[in-house]
N, C-alpha and C positions, 0 to 999 in steps of 0.2 A: 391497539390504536396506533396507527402510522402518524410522525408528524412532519413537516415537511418545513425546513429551518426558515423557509422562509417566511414561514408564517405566525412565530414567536422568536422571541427577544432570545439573547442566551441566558437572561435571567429566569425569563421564563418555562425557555427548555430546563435546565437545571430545576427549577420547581417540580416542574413533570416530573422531573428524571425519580426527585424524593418521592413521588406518589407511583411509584413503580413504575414509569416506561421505560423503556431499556435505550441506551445508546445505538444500538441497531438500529431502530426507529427511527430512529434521528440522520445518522449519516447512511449516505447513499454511495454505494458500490456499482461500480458502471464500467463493464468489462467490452471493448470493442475488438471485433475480430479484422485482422490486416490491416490495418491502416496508414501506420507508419513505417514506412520502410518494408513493407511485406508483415510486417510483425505485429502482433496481437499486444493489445496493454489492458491494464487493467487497474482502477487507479480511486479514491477515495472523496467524499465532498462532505465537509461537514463535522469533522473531527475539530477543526480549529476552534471550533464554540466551547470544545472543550480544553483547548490551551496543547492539545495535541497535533503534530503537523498529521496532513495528510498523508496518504502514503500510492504510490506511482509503481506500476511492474511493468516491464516491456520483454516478449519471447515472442521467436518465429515458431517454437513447436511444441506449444503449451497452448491449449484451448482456452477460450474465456473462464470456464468454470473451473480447468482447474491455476490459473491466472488469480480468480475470485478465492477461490481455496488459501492461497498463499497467503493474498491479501488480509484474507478476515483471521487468519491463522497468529499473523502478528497484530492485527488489530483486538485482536482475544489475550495475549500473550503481553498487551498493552497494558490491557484491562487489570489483569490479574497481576501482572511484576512490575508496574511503573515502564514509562517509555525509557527504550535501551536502545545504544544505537552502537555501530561496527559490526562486528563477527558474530553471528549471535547461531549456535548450534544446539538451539534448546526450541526452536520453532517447528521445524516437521523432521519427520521419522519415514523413512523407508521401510515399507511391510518387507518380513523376510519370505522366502518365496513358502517354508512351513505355517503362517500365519502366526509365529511366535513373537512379538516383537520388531524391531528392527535396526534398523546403526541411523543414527542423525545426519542428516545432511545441513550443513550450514550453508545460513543465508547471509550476506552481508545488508545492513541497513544503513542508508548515509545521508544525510542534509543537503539537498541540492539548493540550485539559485531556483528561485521562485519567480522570478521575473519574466518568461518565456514562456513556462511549464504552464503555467495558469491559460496565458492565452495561445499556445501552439496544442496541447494536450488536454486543458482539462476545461474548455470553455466554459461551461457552466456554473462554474463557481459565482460569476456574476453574480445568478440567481440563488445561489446557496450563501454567498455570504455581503456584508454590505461594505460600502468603499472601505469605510474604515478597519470593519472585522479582514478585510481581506491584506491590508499593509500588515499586519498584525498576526495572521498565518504561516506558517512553514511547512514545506513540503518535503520528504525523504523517499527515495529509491529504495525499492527491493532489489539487489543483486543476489541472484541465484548462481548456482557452479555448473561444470561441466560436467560431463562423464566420470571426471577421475578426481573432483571433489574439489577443485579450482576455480577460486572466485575469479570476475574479469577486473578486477585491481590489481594481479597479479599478472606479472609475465608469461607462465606459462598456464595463463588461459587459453584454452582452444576457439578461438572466436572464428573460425572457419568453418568447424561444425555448430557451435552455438554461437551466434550471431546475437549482440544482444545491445539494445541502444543505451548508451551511459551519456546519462545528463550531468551538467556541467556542477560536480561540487561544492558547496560552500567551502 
């Protein structure tokens, strides 16, 4: 059974939640192809009910799905090890080309201003959360690497070949 936040309290969601509905259910993942800047995002509504920020990815050549992959990969990773944020190389795994395994790829995760993101990127939140729930929200970026394993916080990022929008830090 899907619920849809805006239609219980988050005391209420939370009730659910002890009668078995899952957090899935609850928060809404909504992956838009090109939009900004040419670039594909892919971004979260509905975690804040849970005292968790939401979570925001932007790539020119990452599909929505695998954009959404990322997404739910740390929102799983949430779930399981408490929210973590910076460098975090424990979220996805590169297949080896034998199907054995593979080497980690680190993502960076970081707390951005919320004040923009909500109404340039993530409109909807309107309907996902209430004036109040929504002061009360926070939002973080997924930053992924390049080719050669280089987050774009760093200088020698490639951001010529991976193009990738960085919203503005807390």
């Amino acid at each position: 059974m899907a619920i849809h936040s805006t239609d219980l309290s988050p005391d209420q969601i939370k009730a659910r939640i002890a009668d078995g509905i899952t957090l899935d259910s609850v928060v809404h993942v909504n992956a838009t192809r090109g939009s900004i800047s040419g670039q594909n995002f892919c971004y979260t509504l509905g975690m804040g009910l849970f005292g968790k920020p939401d979570l925001i990815i932007f790539a020119r050549y990452f599909d929505a799905e695998q954009l959404r992959a990322i997404v739910q990969s740390v929102e799983e990773n949430w779930h399981h090890n408490g929210e973590r944020v910076g460098i975090l190389d424990d979220i996805l795994t590169m297949s080896s080309r034998d199907g054995k395994g593979g080497e980690s790829i680190p993502v960076e995760v970081r707390e951005v201003r919320k004040d923009k993101v909500y109404e340039e990127y993530m409109q909807y939140a309107k309907y996902a959360y209430t004036e109040e729930q929504l002061k009360q929200t926070r939002v973080c970026q997924i930053l992924w690497p390049d080719d050669k394993g280089v987050l774009p916080t760093f200088l020698a990022y490639d951001d010529k070949r991976f193009p990738q929008l960085l919203l503005d830090p807390m």
